[in-house]
Backbone as JSON Lines, residues from 0, in Angstrom:
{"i":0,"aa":"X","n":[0.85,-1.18,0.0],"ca":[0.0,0.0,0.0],"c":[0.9,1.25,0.0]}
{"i":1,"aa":"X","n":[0.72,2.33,-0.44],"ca":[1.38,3.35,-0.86],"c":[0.72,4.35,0.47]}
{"i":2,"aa":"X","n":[2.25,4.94,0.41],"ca":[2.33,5.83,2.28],"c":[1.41,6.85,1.96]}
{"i":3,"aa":"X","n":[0.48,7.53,2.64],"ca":[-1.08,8.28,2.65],"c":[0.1,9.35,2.78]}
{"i":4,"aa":"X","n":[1.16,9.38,3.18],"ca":[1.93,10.99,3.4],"c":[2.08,11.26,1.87]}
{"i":5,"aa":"X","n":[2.06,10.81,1.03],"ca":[2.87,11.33,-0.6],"c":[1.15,11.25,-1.43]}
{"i":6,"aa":"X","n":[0.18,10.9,-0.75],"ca":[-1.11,11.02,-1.9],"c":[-1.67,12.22,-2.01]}
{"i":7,"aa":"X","n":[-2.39,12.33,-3.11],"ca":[-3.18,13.98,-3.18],"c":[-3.92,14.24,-2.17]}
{"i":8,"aa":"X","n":[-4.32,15.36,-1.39],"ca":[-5.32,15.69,-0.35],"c":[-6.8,15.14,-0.83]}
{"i":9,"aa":"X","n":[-7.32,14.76,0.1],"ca":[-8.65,14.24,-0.77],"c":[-9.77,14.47,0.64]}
{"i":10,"aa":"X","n":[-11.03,15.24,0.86],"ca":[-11.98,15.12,1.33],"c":[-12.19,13.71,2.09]}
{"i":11,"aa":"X","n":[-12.5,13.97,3.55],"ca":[-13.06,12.48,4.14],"c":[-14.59,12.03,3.89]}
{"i":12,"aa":"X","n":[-14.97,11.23,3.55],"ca":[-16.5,11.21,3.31],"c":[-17.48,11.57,4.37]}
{"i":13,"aa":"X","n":[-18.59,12.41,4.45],"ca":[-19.5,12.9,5.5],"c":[-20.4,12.17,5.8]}
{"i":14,"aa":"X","n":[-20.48,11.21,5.26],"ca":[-22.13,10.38,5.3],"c":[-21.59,8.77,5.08]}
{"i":15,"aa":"X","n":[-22.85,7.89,5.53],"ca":[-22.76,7.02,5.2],"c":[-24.16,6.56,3.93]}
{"i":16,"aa":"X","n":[-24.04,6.36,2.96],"ca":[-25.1,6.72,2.35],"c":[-25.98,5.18,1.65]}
{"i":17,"aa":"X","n":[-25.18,4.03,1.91],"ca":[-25.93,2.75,2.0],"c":[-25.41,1.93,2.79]}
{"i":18,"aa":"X","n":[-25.79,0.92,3.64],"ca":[-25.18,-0.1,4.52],"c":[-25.72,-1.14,3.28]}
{"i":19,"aa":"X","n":[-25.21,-2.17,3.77],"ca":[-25.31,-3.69,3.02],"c":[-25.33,-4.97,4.48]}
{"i":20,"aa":"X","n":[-26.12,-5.48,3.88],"ca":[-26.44,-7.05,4.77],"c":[-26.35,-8.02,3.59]}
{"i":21,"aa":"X","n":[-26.38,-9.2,4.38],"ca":[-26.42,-10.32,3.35],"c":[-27.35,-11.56,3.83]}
{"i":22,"aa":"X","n":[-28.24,-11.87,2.82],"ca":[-29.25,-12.84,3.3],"c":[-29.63,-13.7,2.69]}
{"i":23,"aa":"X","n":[-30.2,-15.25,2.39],"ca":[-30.14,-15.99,2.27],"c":[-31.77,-16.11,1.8]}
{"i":24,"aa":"X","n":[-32.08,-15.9,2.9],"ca":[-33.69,-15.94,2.22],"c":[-34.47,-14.37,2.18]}
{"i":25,"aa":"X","n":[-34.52,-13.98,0.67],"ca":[-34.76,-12.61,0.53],"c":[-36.24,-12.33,1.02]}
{"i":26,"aa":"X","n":[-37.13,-13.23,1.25],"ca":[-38.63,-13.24,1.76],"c":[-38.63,-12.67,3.07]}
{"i":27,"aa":"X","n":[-37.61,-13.89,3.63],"ca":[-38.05,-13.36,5.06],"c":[-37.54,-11.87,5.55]}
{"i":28,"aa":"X","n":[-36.28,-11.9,4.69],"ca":[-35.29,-10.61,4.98],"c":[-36.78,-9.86,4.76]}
{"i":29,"aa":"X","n":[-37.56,-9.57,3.63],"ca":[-38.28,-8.24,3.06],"c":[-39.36,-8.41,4.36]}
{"i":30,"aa":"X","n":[-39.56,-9.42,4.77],"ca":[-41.37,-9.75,5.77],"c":[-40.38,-9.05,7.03]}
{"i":31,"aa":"X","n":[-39.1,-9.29,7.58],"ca":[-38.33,-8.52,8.56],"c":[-38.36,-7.19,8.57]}
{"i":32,"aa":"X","n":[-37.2,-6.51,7.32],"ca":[-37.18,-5.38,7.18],"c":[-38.59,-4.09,6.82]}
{"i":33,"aa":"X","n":[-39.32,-4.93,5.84],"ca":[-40.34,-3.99,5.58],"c":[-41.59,-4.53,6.32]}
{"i":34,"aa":"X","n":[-42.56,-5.5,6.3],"ca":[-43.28,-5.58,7.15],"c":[-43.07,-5.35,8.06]}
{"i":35,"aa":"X","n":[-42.27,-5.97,8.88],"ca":[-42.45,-5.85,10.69],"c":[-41.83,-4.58,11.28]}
{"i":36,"aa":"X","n":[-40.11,-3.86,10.55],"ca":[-39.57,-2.96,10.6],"c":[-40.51,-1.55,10.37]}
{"i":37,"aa":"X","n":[-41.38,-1.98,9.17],"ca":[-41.45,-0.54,8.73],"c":[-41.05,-0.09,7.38]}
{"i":38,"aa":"X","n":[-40.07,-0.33,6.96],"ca":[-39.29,0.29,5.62],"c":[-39.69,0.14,4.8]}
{"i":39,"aa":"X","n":[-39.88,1.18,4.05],"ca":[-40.1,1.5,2.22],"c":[-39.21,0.69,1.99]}
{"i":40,"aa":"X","n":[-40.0,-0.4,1.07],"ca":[-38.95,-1.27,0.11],"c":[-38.9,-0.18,-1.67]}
{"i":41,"aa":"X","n":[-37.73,-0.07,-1.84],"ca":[-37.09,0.55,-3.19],"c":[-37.53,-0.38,-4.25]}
{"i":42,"aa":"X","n":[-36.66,-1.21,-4.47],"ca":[-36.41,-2.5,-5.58],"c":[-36.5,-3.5,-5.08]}
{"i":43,"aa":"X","n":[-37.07,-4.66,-5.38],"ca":[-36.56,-6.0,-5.02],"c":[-36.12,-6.71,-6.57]}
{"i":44,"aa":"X","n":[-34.74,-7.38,-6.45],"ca":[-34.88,-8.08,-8.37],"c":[-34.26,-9.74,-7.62]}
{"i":45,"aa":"X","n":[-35.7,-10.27,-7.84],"ca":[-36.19,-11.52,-7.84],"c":[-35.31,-11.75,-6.58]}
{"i":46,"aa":"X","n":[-34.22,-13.07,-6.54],"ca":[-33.33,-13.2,-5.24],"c":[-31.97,-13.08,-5.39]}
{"i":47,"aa":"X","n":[-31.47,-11.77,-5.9],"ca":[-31.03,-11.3,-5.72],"c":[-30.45,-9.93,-4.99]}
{"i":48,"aa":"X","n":[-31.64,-9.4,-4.72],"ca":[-31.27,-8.34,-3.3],"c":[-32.39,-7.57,-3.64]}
{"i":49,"aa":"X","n":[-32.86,-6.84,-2.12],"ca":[-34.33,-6.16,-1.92],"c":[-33.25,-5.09,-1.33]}
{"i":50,"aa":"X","n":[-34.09,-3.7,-1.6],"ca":[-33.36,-2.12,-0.77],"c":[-34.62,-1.71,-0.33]}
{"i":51,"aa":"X","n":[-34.4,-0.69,0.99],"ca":[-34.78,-0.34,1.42],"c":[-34.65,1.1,1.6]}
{"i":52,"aa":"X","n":[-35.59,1.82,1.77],"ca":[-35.31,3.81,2.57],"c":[-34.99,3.7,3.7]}
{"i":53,"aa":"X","n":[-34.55,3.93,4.5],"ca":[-33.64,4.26,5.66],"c":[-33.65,6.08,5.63]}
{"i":54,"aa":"X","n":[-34.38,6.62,6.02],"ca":[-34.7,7.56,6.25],"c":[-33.41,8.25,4.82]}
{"i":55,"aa":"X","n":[-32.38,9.42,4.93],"ca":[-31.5,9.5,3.41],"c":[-31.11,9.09,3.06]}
{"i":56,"aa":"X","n":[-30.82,7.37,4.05],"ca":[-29.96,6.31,3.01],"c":[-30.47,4.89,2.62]}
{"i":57,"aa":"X","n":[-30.05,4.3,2.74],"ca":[-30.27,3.02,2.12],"c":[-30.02,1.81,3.33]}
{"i":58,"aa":"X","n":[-30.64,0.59,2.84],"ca":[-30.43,-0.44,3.75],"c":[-30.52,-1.66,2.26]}
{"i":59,"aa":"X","n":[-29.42,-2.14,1.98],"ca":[-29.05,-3.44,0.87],"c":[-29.28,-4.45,1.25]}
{"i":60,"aa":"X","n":[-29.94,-5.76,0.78],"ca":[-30.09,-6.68,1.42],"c":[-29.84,-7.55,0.32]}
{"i":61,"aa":"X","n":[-28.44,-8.27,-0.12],"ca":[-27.91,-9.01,-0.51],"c":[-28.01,-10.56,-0.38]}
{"i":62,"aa":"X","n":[-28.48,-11.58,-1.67],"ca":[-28.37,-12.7,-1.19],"c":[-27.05,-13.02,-1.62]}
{"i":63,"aa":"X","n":[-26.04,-13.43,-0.7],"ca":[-24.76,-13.81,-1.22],"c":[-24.26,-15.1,-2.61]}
{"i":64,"aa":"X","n":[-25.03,-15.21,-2.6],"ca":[-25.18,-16.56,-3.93],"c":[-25.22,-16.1,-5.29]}
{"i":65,"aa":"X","n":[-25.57,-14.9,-5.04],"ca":[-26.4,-14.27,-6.76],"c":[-25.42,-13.25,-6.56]}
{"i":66,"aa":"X","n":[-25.09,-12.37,-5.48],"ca":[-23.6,-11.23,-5.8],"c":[-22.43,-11.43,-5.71]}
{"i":67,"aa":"X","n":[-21.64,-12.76,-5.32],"ca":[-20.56,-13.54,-5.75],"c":[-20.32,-13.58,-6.52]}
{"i":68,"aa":"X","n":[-20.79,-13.47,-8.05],"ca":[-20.73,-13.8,-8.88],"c":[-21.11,-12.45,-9.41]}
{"i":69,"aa":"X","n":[-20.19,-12.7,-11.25],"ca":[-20.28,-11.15,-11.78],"c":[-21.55,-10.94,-12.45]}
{"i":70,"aa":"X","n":[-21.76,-9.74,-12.35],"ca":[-23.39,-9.17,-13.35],"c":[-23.28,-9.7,-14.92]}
{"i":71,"aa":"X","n":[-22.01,-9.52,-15.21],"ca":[-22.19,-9.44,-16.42],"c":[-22.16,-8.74,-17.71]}
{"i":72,"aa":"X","n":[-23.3,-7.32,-16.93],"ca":[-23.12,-6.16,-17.6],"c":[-22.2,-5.08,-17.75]}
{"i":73,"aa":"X","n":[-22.21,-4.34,-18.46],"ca":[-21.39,-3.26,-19.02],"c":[-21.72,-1.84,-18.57]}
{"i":74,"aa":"X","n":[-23.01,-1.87,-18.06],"ca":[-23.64,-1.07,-18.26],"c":[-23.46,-0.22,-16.64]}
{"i":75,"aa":"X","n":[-23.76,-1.29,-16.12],"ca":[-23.52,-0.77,-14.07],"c":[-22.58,-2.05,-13.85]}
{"i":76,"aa":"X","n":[-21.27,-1.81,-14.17],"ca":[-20.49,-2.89,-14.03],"c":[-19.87,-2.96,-12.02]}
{"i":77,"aa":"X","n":[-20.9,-3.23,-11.39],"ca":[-20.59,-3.48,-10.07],"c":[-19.79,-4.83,-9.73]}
{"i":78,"aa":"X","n":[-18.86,-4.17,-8.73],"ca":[-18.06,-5.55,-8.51],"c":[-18.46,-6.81,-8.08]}
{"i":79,"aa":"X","n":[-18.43,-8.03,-8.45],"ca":[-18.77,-9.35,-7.31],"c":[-18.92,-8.98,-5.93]}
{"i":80,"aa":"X","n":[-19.46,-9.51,-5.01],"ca":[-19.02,-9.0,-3.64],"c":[-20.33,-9.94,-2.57]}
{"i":81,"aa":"X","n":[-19.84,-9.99,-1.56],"ca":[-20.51,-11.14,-0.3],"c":[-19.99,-11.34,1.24]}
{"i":82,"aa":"X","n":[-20.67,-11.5,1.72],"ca":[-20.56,-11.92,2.82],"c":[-20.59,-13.27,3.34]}
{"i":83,"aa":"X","n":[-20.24,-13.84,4.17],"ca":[-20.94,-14.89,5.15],"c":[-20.96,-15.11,6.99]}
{"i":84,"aa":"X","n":[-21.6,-14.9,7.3],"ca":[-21.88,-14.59,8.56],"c":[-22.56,-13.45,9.28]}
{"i":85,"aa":"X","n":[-23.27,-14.06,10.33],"ca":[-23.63,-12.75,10.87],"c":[-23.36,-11.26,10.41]}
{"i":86,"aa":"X","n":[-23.72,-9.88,10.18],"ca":[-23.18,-9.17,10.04],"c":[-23.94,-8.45,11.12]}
{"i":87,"aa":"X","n":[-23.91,-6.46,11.5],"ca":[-24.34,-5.96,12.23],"c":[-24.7,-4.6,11.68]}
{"i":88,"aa":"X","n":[-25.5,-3.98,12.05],"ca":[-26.1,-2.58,11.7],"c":[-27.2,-2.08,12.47]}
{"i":89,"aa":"X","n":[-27.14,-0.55,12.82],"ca":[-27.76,0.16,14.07],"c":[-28.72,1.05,13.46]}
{"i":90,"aa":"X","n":[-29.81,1.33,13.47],"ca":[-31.16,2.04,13.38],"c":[-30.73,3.64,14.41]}
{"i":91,"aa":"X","n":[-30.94,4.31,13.92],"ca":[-31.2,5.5,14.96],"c":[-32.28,5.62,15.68]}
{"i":92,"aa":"X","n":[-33.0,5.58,16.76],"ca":[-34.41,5.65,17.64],"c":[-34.24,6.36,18.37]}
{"i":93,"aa":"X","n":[-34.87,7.26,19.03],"ca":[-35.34,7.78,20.29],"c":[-35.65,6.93,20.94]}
{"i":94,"aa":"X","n":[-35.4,6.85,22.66],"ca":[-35.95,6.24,23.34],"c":[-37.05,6.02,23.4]}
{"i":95,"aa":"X","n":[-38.43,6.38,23.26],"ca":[-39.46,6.34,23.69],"c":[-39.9,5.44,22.35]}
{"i":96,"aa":"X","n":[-39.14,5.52,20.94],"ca":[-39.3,4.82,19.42],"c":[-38.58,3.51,20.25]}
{"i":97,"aa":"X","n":[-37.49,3.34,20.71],"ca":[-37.49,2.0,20.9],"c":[-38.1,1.14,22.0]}
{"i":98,"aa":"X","n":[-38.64,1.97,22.98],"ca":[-39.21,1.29,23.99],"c":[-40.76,0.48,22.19]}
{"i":99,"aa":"X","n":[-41.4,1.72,21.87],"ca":[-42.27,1.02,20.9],"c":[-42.02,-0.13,19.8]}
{"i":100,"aa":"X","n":[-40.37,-0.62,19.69],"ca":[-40.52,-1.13,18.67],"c":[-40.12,-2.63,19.28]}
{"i":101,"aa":"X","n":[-39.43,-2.42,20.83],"ca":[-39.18,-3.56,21.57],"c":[-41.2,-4.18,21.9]}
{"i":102,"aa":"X","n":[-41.92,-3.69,22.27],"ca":[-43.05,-4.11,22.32],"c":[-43.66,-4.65,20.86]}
{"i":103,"aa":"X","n":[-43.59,-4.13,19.63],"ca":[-43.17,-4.91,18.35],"c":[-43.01,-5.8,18.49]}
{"i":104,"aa":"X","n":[-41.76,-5.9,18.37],"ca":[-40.44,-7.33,18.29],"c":[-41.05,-8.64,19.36]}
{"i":105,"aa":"X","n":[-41.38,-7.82,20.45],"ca":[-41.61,-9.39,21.64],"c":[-43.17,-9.51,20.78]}
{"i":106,"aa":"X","n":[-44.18,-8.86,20.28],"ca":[-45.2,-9.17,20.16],"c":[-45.15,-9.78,19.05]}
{"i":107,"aa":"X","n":[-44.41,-10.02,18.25],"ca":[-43.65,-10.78,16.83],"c":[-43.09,-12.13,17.17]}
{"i":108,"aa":"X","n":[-43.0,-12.18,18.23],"ca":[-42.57,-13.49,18.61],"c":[-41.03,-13.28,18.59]}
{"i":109,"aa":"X","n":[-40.35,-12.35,18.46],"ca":[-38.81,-12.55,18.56],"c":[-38.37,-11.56,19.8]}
{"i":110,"aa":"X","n":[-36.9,-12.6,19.24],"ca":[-36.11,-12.42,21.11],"c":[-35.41,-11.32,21.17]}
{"i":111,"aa":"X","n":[-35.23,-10.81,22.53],"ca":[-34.03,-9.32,22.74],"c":[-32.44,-10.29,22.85]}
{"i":112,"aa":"X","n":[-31.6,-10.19,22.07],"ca":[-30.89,-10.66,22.09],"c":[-29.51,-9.7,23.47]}
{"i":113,"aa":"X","n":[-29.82,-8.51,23.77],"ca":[-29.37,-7.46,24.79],"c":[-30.25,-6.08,24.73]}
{"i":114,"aa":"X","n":[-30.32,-6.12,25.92],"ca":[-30.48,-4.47,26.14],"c":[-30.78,-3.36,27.24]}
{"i":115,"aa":"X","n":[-29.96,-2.66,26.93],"ca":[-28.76,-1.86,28.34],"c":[-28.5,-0.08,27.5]}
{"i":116,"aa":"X","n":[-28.13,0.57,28.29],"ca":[-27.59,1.57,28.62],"c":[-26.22,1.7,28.6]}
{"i":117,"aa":"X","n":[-25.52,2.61,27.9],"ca":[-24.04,2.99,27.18],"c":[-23.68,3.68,28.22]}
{"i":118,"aa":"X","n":[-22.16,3.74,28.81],"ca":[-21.71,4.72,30.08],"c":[-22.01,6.14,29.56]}
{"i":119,"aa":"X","n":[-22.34,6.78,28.15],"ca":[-22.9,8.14,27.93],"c":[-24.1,8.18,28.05]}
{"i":120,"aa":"X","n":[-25.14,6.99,28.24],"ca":[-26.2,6.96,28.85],"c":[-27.55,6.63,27.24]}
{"i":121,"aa":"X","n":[-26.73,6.6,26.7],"ca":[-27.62,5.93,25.14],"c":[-28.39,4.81,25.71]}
{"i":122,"aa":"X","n":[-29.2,4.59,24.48],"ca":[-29.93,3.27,24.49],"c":[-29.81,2.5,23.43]}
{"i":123,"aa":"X","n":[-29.8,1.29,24.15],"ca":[-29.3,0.57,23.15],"c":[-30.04,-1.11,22.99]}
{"i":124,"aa":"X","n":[-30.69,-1.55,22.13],"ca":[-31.86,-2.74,22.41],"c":[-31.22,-3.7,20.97]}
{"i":125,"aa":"X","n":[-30.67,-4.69,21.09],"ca":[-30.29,-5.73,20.11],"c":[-31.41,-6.5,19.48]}
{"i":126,"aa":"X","n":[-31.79,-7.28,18.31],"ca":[-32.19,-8.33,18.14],"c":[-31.63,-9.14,17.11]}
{"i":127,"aa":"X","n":[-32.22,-9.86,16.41],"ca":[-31.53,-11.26,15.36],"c":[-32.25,-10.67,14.09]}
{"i":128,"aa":"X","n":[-32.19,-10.45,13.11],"ca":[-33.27,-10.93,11.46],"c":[-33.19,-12.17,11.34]}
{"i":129,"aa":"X","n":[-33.66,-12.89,10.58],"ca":[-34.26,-13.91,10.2],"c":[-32.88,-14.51,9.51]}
{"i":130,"aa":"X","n":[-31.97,-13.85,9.22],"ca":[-30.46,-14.79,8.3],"c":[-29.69,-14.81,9.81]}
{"i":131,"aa":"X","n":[-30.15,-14.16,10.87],"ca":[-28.78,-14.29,12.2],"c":[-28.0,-12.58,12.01]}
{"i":132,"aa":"X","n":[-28.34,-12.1,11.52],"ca":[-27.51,-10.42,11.75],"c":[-28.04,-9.61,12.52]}
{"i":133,"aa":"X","n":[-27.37,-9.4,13.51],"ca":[-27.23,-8.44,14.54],"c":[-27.84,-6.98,14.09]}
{"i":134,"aa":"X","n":[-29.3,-6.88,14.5],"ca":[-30.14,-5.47,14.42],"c":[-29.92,-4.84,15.54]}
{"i":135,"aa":"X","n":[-29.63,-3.27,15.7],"ca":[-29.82,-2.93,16.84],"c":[-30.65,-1.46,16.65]}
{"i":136,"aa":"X","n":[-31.28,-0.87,17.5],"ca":[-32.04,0.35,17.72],"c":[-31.14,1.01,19.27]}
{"i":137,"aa":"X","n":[-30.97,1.98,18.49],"ca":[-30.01,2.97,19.65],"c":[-30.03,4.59,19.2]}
{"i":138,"aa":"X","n":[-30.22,4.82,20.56],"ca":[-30.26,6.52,20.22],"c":[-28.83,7.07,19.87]}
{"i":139,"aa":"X","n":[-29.7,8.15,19.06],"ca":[-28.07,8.84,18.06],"c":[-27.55,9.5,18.79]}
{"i":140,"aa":"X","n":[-27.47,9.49,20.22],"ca":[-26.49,10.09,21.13],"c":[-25.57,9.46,21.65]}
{"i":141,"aa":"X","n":[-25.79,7.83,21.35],"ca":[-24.1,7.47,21.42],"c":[-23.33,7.58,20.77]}
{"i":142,"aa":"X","n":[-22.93,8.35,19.61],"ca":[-21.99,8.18,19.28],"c":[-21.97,9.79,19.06]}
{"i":143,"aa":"X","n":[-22.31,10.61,19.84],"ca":[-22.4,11.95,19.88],"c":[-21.18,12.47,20.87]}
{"i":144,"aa":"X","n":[-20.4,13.84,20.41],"ca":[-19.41,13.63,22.03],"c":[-19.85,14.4,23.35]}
{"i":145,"aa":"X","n":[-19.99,14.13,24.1],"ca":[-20.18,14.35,25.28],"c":[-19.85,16.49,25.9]}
């Protein structure tokens, strides 16, 4: 890798503007994310990956079987690319949004996999999706500085 002291100055990026998951069964992922979640589903193309609105960004939901492998095209020549395993990604909530969405989730029949309070005093409530990836709902003041 070439020393970052000798490269051109370049802007740090401000945003994060899509996350990516990877899932196996794109049904349940969409009956997770958009039924029970909430989310505007964007696109779904067949089983190959469903998107979501995430308030300005995006939420990707990749079946790793079908993006391993190249598109093909010329046209949006995106790279191969996958996962396997668990992955993780955090929702922004207000407290009082996640106390509502933990009453959701248990009334859905699914489990709190943790949930506790950050030494800055955030909130923070875990659960599973349906492929095993780590969902969490936490207020946007943890990672705010103090």
């Amino acid at each position: 890798m070439t020393r970052t002291s000798s490269l051109p100055p370049a802007p740090a990026p401000g945003a994060v503007l899509e996350t990516g998951l990877y899932a196996a069964d794109l049904d349940a992922a969409e009956a997770f994310y958009g039924r029970l979640l909430g989310l505007e589903r964007i696109t779904r193309d067949g089983n190959r990956h469903v998107f979501f609105r995430v308030g300005p960004g995006m939420l990707l939901i990749f079946n790793p079987e079908e993006t391993e492998t190249d598109t093909g095209t010329t046209t949006m020549p995106v790279p191969p690319h996958g996962a396997r395993g668990p992955g993780h990604m955090c929702f922004a909530m207000e407290r009082d949004e996640i106390a509502a969405m933990r009453a959701r989730l248990l009334a859905a029949g699914l489990e709190i996999d943790a949930e506790f309070d950050w030494p800055n005093g955030a909130h923070s409530l875990y659960v599973r999706d349906p492929d095993g990836n780590s969902v969490e709902f936490a207020e946007p003041r943890l990672w705010q500085d103090d």
